[in-house]
C-alpha positions, 0 to 999 in steps of 0.5 A: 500500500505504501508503494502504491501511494508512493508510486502515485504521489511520484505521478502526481509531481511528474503531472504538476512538473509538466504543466508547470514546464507547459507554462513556462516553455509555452512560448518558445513551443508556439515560436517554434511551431509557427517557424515549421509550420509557416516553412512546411506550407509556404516552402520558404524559411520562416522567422519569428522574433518572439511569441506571447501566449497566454492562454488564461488570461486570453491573449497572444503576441506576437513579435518580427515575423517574416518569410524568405523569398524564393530561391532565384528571387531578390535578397529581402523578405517575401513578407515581414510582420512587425508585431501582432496581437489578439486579445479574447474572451475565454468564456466565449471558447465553449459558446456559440460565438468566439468572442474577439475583443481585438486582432490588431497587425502593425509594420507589414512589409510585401514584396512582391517581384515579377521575373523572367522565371515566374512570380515569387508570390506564385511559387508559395501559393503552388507550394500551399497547394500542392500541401492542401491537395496533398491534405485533402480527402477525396470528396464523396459522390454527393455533397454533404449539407452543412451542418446547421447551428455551427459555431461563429467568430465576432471580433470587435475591432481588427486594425492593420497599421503601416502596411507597405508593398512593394512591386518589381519587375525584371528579366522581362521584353522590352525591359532593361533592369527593373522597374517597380512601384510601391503603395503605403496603407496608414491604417484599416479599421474594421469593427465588429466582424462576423463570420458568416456561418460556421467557423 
């Protein structure tokens, strides 16, 4: 008897020993998910600066994300975030409606770049869609109807600061060198989004 209770107060400190190393690595397994994740689907090397996950007090941050270009395209970043942050109500992760207080995005970067050998933009996208075909399953004969009283998302306020995309274009006729342009967004502001229908 006094071995089973040993047995089981040594379970019992591995259990509070591995959700209290959950918490406190938290952040770097979501860094480091995200880093594999983004590179698996995309194809390109994936970066993040930082990550801030909170489960219990519901929100998430997130610091200097970006994504490589290609391989055969320009040297800087396809896509780099500044930061991120997504605060929600924990009390809504069970009911009908996801409840959002905020998603706000700053200090996006895009280049996108146009050569002789295809688009930068295009090899992600075929590389995301060779993933999902991948993924999925083979659709059955006839469509199954969509579940009714399925679950939605309401975030109160998204806000996208300091957007920045660049375009270039080489190796094309007619052209010598490259040319390109650029288009700057101060701030998008969209309040009280809903999804429409199921999440």
């Amino acid at each position: 008897m006094k071995l089973l209770k040993r047995a089981l107060l040594v379970v019992l400190i591995l259990l509070v020993v591995g959700l209290a190393a959950v918490f406190v690595f938290l952040d770097p397994l979501v860094k480091g998910a995200l880093e594999k994740g983004s590179t698996h689907a995309a194809g390109v090397d994936t970066k993040v600066g930082g990550v801030d996950a909170s489960l219990r007090s519901g929100h998430f941050a997130l610091k200097e994300m970006s994504l490589a270009n290609p391989a055969g395209f320009r040297p800087e970043p396809f896509f780099r975030l500044g930061a991120a942050h997504a605060a929600w109500q924990n009390g809504s992760i069970l009911s009908k409606t996801i409840e959002m207080d905020e998603l706000a995005v700053q200090d996006v970067d895009v280049n996108l770049e146009r050569a002789g050998s295809g688009t930068n933009y295009g090899r992600i996208l075929d590389n995301l869609a060779k993933l999902s075909s991948a993924d999925q399953a083979p659709e059955p004969e006839k469509p199954e109807p969509a579940p009714k009283g399925g679950r939605s998302l309401l975030i109160k306020k998204i806000e996208i600061k300091n957007v920045h995309a660049e375009l270039h274009l080489s190796g094309l006729p007619l052209t010598k060198g490259t040319i390109g342009g650029e288009v700057k967004i101060p701030s998008i502001v969209i309040e009280n989004f809903r999804s429409d229908g199921s999440t």
